[in-house]
ZAMARGU-4260 file (C-alpha; in steps of 0.2 Angstrom, whole numbers, plus 5000, padded with zeros to 4 digits):
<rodrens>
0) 5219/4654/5310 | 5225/4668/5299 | 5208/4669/5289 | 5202/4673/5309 | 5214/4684/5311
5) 5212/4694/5296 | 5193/4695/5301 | 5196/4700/5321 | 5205/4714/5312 | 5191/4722/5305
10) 5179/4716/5318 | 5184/4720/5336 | 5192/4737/5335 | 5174/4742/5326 | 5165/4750/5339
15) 5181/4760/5346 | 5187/4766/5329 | 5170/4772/5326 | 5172/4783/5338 | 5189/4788/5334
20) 5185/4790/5315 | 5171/4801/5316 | 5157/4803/5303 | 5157/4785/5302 | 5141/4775/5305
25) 5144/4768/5321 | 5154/4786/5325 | 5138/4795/5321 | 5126/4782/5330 | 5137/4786/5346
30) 5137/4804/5344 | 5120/4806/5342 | 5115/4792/5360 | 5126/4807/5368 | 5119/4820/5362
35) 5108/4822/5377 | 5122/4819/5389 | 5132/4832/5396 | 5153/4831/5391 | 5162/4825/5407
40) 5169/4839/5416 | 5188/4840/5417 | 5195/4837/5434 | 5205/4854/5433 | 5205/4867/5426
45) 5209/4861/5406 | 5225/4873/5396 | 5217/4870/5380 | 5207/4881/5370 | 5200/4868/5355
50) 5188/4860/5365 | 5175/4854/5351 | 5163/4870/5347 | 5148/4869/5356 | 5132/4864/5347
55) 5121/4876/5335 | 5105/4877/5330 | 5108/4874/5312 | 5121/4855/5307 | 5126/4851/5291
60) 5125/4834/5288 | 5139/4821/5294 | 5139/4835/5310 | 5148/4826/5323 | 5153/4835/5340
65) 5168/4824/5341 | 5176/4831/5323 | 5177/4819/5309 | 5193/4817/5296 | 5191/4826/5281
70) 5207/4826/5267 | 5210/4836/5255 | 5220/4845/5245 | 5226/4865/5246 | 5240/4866/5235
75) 5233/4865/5217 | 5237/4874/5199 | 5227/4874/5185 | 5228/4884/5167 | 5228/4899/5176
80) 5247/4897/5182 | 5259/4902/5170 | 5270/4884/5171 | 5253/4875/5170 | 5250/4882/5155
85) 5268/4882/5146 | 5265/4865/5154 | 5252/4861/5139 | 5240/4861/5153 | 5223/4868/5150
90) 5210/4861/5162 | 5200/4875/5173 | 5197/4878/5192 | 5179/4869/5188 | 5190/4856/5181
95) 5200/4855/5196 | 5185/4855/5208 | 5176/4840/5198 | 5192/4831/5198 | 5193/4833/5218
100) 5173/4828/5219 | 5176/4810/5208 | 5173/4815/5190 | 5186/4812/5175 | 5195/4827/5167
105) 5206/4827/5153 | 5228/4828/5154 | 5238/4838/5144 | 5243/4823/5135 | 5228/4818/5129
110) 5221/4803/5142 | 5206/4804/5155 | 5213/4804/5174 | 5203/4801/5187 | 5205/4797/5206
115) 5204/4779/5210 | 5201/4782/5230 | 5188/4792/5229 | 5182/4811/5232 | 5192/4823/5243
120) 5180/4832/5256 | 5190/4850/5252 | 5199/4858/5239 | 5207/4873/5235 | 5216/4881/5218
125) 5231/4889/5223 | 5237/4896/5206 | 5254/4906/5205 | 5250/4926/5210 | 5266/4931/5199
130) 5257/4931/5180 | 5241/4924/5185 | 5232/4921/5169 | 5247/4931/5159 | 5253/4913/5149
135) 5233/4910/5145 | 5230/4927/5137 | 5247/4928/5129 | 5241/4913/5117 | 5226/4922/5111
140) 5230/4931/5095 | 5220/4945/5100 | 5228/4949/5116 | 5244/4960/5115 | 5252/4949/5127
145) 5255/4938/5111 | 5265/4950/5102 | 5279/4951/5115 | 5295/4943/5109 | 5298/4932/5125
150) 5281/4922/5118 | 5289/4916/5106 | 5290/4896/5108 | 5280/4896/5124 | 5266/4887/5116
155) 5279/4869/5110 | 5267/4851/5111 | 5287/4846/5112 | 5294/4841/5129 | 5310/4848/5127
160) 5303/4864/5119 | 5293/4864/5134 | 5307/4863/5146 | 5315/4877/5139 | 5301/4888/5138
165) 5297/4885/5156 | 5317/4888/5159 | 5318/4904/5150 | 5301/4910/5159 | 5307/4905/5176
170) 5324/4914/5175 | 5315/4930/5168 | 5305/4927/5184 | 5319/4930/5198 | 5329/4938/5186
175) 5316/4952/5187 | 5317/4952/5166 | 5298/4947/5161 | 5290/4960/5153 | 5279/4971/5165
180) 5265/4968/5153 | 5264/4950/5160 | 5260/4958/5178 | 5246/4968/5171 | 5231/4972/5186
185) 5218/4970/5173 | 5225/4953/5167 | 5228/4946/5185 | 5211/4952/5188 | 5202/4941/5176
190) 5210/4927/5182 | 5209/4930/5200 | 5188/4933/5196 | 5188/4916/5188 | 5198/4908/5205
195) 5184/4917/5215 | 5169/4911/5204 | 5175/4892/5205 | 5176/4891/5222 | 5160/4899/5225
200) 5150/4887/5212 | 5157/4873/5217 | 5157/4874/5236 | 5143/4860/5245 | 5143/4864/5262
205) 5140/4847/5271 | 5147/4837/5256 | 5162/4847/5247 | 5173/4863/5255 | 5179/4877/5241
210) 5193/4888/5248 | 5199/4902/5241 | 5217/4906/5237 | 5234/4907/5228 | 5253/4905/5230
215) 5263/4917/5235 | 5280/4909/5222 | 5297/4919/5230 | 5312/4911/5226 | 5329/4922/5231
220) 5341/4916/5220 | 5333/4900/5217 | 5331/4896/5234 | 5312/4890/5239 | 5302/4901/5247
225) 5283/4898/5242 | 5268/4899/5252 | 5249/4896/5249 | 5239/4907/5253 | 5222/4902/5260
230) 5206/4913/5263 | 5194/4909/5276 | 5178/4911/5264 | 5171/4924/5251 | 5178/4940/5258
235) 5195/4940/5248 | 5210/4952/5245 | 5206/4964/5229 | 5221/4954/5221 | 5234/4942/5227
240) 5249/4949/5234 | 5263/4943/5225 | 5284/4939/5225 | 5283/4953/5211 | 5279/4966/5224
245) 5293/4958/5238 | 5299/4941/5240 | 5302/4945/5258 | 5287/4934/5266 | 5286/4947/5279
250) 5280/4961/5268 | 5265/4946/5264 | 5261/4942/5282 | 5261/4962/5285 | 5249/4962/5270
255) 5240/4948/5279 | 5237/4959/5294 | 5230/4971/5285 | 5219/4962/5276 | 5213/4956/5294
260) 5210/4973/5300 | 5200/4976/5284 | 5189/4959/5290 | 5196/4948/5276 | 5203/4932/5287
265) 5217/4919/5279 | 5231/4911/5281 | 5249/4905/5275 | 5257/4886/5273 | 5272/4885/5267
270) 5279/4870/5256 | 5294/4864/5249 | 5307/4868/5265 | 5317/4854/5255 | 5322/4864/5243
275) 5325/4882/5252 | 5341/4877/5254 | 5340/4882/5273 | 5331/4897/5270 | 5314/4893/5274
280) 5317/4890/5295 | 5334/4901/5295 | 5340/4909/5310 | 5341/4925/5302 | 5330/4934/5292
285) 5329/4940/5274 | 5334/4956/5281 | 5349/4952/5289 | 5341/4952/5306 | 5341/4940/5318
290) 5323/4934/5324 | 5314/4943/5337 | 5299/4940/5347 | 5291/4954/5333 | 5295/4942/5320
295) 5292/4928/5328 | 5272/4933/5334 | 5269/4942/5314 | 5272/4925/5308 | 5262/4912/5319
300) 5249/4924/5315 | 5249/4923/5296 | 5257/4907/5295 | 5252/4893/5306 | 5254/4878/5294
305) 5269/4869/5285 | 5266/4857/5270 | 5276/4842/5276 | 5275/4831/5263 | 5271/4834/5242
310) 5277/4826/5225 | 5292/4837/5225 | 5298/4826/5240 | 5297/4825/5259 | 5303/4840/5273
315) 5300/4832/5289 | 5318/4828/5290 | 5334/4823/5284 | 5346/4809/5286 | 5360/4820/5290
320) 5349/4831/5303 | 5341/4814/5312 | 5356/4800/5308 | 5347/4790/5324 | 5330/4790/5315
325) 5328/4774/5301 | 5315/4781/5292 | 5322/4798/5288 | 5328/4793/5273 | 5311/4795/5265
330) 5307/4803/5247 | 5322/4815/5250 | 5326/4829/5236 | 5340/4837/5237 | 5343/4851/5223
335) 5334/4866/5220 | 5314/4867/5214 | 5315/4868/5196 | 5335/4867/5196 | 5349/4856/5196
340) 5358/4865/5207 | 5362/4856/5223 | 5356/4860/5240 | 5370/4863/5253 | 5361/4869/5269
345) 5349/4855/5277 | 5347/4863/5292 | 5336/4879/5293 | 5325/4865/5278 | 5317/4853/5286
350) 5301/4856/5298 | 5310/4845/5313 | 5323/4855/5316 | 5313/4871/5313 | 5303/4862/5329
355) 5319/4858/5338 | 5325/4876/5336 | 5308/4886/5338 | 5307/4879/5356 | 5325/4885/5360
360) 5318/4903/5353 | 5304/4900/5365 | 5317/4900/5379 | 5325/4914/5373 | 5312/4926/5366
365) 5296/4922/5375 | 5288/4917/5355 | 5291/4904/5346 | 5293/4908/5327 | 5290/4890/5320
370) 5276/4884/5331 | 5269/4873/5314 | 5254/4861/5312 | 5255/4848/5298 | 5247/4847/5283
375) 5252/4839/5265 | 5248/4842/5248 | 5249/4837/5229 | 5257/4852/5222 | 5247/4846/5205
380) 5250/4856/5192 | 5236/4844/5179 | 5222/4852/5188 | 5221/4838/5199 | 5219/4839/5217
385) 5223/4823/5227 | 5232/4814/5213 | 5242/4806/5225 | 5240/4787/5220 | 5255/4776/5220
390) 5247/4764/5206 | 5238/4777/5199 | 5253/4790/5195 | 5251/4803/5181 | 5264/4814/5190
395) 5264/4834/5190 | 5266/4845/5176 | 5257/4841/5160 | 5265/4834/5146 | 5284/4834/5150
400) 5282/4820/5165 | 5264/4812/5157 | 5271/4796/5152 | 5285/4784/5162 | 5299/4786/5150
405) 5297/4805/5152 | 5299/4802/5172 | 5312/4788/5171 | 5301/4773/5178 | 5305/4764/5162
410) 5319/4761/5151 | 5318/4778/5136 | 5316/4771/5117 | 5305/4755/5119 | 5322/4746/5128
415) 5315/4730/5139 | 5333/4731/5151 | 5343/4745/5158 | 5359/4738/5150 | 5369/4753/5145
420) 5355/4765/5150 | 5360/4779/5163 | 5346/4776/5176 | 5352/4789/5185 | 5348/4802/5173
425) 5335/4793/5163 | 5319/4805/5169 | 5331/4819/5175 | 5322/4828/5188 | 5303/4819/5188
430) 5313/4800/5194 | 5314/4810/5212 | 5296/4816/5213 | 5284/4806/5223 | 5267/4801/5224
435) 5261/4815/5239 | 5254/4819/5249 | 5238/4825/5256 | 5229/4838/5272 | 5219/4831/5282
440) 5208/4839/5298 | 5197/4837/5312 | 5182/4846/5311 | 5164/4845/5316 | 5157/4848/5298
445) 5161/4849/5281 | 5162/4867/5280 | 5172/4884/5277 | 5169/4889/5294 | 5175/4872/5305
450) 5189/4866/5292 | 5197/4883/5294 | 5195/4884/5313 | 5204/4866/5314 | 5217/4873/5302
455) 5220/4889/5312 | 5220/4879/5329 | 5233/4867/5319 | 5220/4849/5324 | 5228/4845/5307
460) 5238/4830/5299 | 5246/4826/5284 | 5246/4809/5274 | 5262/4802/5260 | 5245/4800/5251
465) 5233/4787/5258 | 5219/4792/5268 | 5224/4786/5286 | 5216/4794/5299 | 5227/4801/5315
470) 5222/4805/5331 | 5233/4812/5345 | 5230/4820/5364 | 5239/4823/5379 | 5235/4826/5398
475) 5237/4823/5416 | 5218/4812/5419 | 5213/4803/5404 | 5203/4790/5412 | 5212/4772/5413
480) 5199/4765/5404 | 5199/4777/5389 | 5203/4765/5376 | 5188/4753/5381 | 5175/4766/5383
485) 5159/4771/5371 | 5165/4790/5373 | 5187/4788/5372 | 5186/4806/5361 | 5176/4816/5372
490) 5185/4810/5389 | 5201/4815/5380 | 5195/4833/5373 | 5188/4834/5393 | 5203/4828/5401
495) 5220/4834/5390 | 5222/4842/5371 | 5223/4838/5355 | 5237/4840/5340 | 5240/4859/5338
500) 5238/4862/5357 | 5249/4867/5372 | 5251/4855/5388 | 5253/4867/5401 | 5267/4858/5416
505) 5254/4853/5431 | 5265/4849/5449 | 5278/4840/5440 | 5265/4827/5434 | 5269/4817/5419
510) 5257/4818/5404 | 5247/4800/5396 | 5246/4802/5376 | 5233/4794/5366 | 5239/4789/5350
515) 5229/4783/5336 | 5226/4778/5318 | 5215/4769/5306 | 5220/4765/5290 | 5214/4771/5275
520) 5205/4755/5268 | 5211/4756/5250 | 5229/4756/5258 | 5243/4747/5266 | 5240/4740/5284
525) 5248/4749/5297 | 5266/4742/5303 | 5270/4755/5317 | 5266/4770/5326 | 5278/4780/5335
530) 5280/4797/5344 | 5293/4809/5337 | 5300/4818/5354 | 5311/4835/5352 | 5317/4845/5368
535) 5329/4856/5377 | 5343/4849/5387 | 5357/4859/5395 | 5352/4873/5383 | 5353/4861/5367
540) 5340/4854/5358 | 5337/4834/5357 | 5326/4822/5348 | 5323/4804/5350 | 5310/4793/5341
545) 5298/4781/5352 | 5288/4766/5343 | 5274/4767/5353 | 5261/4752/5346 | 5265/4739/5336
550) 5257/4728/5323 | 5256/4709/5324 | 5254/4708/5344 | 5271/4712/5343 | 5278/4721/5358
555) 5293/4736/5360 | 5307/4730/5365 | 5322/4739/5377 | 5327/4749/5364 | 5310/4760/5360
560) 5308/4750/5344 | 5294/4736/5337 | 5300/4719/5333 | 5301/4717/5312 | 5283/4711/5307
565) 5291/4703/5292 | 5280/4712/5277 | 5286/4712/5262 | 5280/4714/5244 | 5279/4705/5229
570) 5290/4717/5218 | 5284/4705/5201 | 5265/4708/5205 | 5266/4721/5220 | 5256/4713/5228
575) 5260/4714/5249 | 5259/4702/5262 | 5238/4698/5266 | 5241/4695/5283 | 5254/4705/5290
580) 5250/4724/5299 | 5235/4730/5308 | 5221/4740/5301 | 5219/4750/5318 | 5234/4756/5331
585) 5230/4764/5346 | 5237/4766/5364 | 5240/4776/5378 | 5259/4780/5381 | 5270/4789/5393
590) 5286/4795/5390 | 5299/4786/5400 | 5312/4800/5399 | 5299/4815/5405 | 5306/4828/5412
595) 5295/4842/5419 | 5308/4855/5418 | 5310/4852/5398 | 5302/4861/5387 | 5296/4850/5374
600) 5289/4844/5358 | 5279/4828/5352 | 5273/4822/5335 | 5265/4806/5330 | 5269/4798/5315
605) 5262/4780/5310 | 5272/4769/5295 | 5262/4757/5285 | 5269/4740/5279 | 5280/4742/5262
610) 5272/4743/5245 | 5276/4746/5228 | 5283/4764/5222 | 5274/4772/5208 | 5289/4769/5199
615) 5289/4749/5200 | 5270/4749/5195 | 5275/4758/5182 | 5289/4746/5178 | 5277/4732/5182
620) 5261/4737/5168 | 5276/4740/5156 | 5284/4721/5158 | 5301/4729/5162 | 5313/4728/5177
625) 5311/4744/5189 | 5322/4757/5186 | 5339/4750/5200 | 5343/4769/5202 | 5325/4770/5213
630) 5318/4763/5227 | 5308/4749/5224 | 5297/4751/5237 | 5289/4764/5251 | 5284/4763/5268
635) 5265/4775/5268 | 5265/4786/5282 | 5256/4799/5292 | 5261/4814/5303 | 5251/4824/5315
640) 5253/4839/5322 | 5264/4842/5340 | 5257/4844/5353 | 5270/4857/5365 | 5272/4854/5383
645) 5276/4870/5391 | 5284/4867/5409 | 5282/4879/5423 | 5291/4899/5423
</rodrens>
């Protein structure tokens, strides 16, 4: 019976997760018997306005009117950013493009790495603006660069000289003490030409998507405050603007709208909320003043994407912001990027309650200043986008994290047991990293053009690394049928909107949902998906999390929550349960507690069945016990972008 079981798995949700999936075989064979057939018509008039683009003359191959999942990878350092470099790191942007496409490339340490699921779909190098290039030409005799005192060391194969380097350059940073030489135009300019020449030599439309870009590294007394930013395709800024010019983002996203006046389209994602110590989602500006509907509209229109989830640890929430949500508690970090210092203010950090609160600004302003869709990324500083991989963990930054002693996974000096080891601090800093995450997108082709579009209109998701695919709409007349039909994508873009979209209220009606995911078939089978609700009651904002299908044929019970499907994991091979989770999860749901009158938000997220921690498998291939200060195990997950139900003025 199991051995049927595990077949029907794969077998009868086939045709519908075709469809689903997109730029599959049987998606594509269905696409193309519809081509001729007109889109059902929506019964009313449709609030949405990402209705799939209408066909062109000219398809790259894979098109699919439908959109198919790409992932990638937009948050990506290379030689050209000064850590990297001080990092021991010296692969290019080419490198990091053949890494993202399949190929090998060489680490800092002196191994080949290489992805182990596969080539991304996109890519982009987001080096650091501040010094670009500076570190590379400073190690080359000939350049004057070199003969400034502050080089001195920089160039250490030694961990800890690294560390200090990279210390003594980062507090010269936001200390505003790094010689100006090192901000040089003409300097910056090479290295911004060589970000520009990558992309272009590299980018396949139909098979692999180059963008442009860079990261924009403010950090206010330490505090977190970086974005990437992205460019829609060769038409670029004349160089990066950078923290050195202001590390008030909204000098950037002013800069941004003059680059758009000029015809040069991007956009902004911020990452690592975590670690802004409140500052990223604050109610209050750099400036001292509050937010207003000004500041609210200059930053949905620069900035329409968050990075979720990356090594340096997950922002969707925190346990102390979401005590009523049992997964919150998921790849936490809880000190300052690059510091030890300690972070004190969760609110105004983590991208739920920067939800929760940008509706109550809604109500208040007319705007919402934190209207974000959801996207994830590496964060890689070895040149190597994607490299996400629980069992196939290198971590991030060169040499000082490149084996597991380095990063704690193992006990330090060739010990076989942690007796009288200090697991906590056995790593320092790299034992809280994780193995994260990835973008991923809805799109009708692999191209500039359509992935941007889908990242402007937010029909993005993000991944803790594996490559599940998500899917979520809402409205008011999905057909009945809709999980059963040949066409269940179509009806919903016909009938409701996707991830990124508005519900408009209609008569006091309540919305249906369709929820899906497919897992990524290299991965963990899928335990749950749920929908993460936030809204406004009696002025006060509210969130509640709904398991909405479950694995197993289990059901949800009285209190919104799937009965245990009883996975677990075999910590001394890692090998997890064979017949336990769901390779497809889909349903239609209402919400029980809909209230017309409420403004809202909803967000899926889907859970897989626990595996193994890059840390244990690297415990595991080095015969040792798992470092007891870390979790042993993580539960995979995926997050898609909300979907925001406006209710009637």
């Amino acid at each position: 019976m199991k051995m049927r079981r595990e077949v029907a798995r794969y077998v009868i949700p086939a045709a519908v997760a075709g469809v689903l999936a997109g730029g599959t075989a049987i998606g594509a064979q269905v696409a193309q018997q519809k081509a001729a057939q007109p889109a059902a018509a929506p019964a009313k008039p449709a609030p949405k306005a990402a209705a799939p683009a209408a066909a062109t003359a000219v398809r790259l191959p894979g098109y699919s009117a439908d959109r198919n999942a790409y992932f990638g990878d937009i948050h990506v350092h290379t030689y050209l950013s000064f850590d990297a470099y001080i990092f021991n790191v010296r692969r290019t942007p080419d490198d990091a493009y053949a890494f993202a496409k399949g190929e090998a490339i060489g680490h800092a340490a002196g191994f080949d790495i290489r992805l182990q699921g596969g080539p991304l779909d996109f890519a982009a190098v987001t080096d650091h603006a501040e010094f670009m290039g500076a570190i590379r030409e400073a190690n080359d005799p000939h350049s004057p660069l070199s003969k400034l005192p502050v080089t001195e060391g920089l160039f250490s194969t030694d961990p800890k000289e690294i560390n200090a380097a990279f210390t003594r350059v980062v507090t010269g940073f936001r200390n505003g003490t790094l010689p100006a030489e090192f901000s040089a135009p003409e300097v910056a300019s090479r290295a911004w030409r060589e970000v520009q020449d990558a992309a272009a030599r590299n980018y396949a439309p139909g098979r692999f998507t180059t963008f442009v870009g860079y990261e924009f590294t403010s950090a206010p007394d330490g505090r977190n405050m970086h974005r990437n930013v992205i460019f829609k395709g060769a038409k670029v800024a004349g160089l990066p603007y950078t923290a050195n010019q202001s590390r008030d983002p909204e000098d950037l996203w002013r800069t941004m709208d003059g680059w758009r006046a000029k015809g040069i389209e991007a956009l902004a994602v911020s990452h690592n909320s975590n670690g802004s110590d409140g500052m990223m989602f604050d109610t209050q500006r750099m400036n001292g003043k509050p937010l207003d509907k000004t500041y609210a509209d200059l930053r949905m229109r620069n900035e329409p994407l968050v990075e979720i989830s990356q090594i340096k640890g997950t922002s969707e929430t925190h346990p102390s912001l979401s005590p009523n949500d049992e997964w919150a508690n998921f790849e936490i970090m809880e000190s300052y990027i690059g510091s030890p210092v300690k972070i004190t203010k969760f609110a105004g950090g983590y991208v739920r309650r920067a939800l929760e609160d940008g509706i109550i600004y809604r109500e208040k302003l007319g705007a919402n200043p934190f209207k974000f869709g959801f996207v994830g990324g590496s964060d890689t500083h070895n040149a190597a986008p994607g490299s996400v991989e629980e069992p196939n963990y290198f971590s991030k930054t060169g040499r000082p994290d490149s084996r597991p002693d380095l990063r704690g996974s193992i006990p330090p000096d060739g010990k076989k047991t942690w007796d009288g080891v200090d697991a906590a601090a056995a790593g320092g800093r790299y034992q809280a990293w994780g193995a994260s995450g990835l973008a991923g997108v809805w799109a009708e082709e692999n191209s500039r053009e359509a992935i941007y579009a889908a990242m402007r209109r937010k029909e993005t998701f993000a991944t803790s690394g594996p490559r599940i695919k998500v899917r979520f709409f809402a409205g008011y007349d999905l057909p009945a049928d809709l999980l059963t039909r040949t066409d269940t994508v179509r009806q919903a873009y016909a009938h409701g909107v996707p991830m990124g979209g508005d519900l408009l209220a209609s008569k006091g009606r309540a919305p249906s949902f369709l929820v899906w995911a497919v897992r990524d078939p290299r991965g963990g089978y899928l335990q749950r998906a749920q929908v993460v609700k936030g809204w406004i009651e009696n002025g006060q904002a509210k969130e509640k999390v709904f398991d909405v299908a479950c694995s197993d044929g289990l059901k949800v019970g009285a209190n919104s929550r799937c009965g245990d499907n009883g996975a677990t994991v075999n910590l001394k091979t890692c090998e997890p349960d064979r017949f336990k989770g769901d390779v497809e999860l889909r349903t239609v749901w209402k919400d029980p507690e809909f209230n017309p009158r409420q403004r809202a938000f909803y967000y899926v997220r889907v859970l897989e069945n626990p595996s193994c921690r890059w840390s244990t498998w690297d415990a595991l291939r080095n015969g040792t016990p798992p470092n007891p200060n870390l979790q042993p195990t993580i539960m995979e997950r995926a997050w898609s972008s909300p979907i925001w139900f406006e209710p009637a003025a």
